[in-house]
C-alpha positions in Angstrom: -44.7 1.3 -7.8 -41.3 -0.9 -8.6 -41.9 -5.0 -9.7 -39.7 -7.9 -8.5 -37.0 -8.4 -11.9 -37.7 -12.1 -10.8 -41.1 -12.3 -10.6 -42.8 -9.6 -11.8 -45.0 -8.8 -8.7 -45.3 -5.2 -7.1 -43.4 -4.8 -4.3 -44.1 -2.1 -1.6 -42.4 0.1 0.8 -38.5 0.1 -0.8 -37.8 -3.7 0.4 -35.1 -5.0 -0.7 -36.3 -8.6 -1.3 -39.8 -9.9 -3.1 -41.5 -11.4 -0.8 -42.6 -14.0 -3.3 -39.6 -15.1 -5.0 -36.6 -13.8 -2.6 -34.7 -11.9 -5.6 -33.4 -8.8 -4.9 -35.5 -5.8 -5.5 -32.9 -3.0 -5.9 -29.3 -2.6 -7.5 -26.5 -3.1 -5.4 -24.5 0.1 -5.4 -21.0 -0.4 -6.9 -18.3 -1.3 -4.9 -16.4 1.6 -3.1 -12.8 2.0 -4.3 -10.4 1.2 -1.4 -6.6 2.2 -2.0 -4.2 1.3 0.6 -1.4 3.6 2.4 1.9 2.1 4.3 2.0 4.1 7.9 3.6 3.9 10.9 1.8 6.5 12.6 -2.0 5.3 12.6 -3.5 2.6 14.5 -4.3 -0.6 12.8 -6.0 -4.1 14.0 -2.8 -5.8 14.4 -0.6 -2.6 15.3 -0.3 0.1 17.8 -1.2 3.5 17.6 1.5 6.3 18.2 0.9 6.0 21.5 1.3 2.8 22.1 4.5 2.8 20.1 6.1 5.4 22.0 4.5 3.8 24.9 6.4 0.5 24.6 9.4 2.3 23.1 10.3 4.1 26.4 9.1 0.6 28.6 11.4 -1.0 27.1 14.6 1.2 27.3 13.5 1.1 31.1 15.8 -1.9 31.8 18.6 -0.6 29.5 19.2 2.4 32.2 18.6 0.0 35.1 21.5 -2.0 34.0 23.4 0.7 33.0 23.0 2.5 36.7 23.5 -0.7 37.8 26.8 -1.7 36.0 28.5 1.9 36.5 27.1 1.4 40.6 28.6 -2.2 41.3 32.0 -2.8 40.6 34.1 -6.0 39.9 32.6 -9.6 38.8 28.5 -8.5 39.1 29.7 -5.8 36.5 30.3 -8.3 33.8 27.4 -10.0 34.6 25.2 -6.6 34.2 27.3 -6.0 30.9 26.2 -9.1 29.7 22.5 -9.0 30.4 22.6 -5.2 28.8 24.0 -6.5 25.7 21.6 -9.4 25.6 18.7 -7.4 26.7 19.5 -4.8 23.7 19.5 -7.3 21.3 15.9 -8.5 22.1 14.9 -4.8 22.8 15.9 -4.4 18.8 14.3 -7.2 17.5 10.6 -6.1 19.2 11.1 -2.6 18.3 11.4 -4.0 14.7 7.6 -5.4 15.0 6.7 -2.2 17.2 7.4 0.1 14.5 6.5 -2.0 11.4 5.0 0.1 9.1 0.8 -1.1 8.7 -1.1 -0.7 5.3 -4.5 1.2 6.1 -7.5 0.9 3.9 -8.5 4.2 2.4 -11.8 4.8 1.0 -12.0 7.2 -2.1 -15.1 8.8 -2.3 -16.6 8.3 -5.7 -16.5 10.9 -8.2 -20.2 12.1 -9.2 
């Protein structure tokens, strides 16, 4: 029969807290060692998984090859105009494929050596 460290009265059954005083009964297990890897490939909370990223990667060269059809397609003045928004529309396609692609640390848990 285990006794409160608190207290000293039995308690019953494995509980984790004497009912009496409120102290806990058992040891905490240590912590678990968690190392950290850098990834680009594996979902995190704030990222997209593969999937996604390759998802998001080909949605968003969708426009480039509409422009590009449609500045080969039209010629004269709308051509300059389509040049335009293709050059501007690459430059914010780069800057969220920067975030898209970030590489995401991922918690690890090491298993404890016993």
């Amino acid at each position: 029969m285990a006794h409160c460290s608190g207290c000293g009265r039995e308690v019953f059954g494995g509980a984790v807290w004497c009912a009496q005083c409120y102290q806990a009964t058992i040891e905490r297990p240590l912590p678990v060692r968690i190392e950290r890897r850098v990834t680009r490939w594996e979902k995190s909370a704030t990222s997209f998984g593969p999937v996604g990223r390759v998802l998001w990667t080909v949605l968003l060269l969708v426009p480039v090859a509409l422009l590009t059809y449609l500045g080969i397609v039209y010629p004269g003045r709308p051509r300059a105009v389509v040049g335009l928004a293709l050059v501007v529309w690459t430059a914010f396609m780069a800057f969220l494929l920067r975030d898209i692609w970030k590489a995401v640390s991922i918690p690890v848990r090491i298993p404890d050596p016993e």
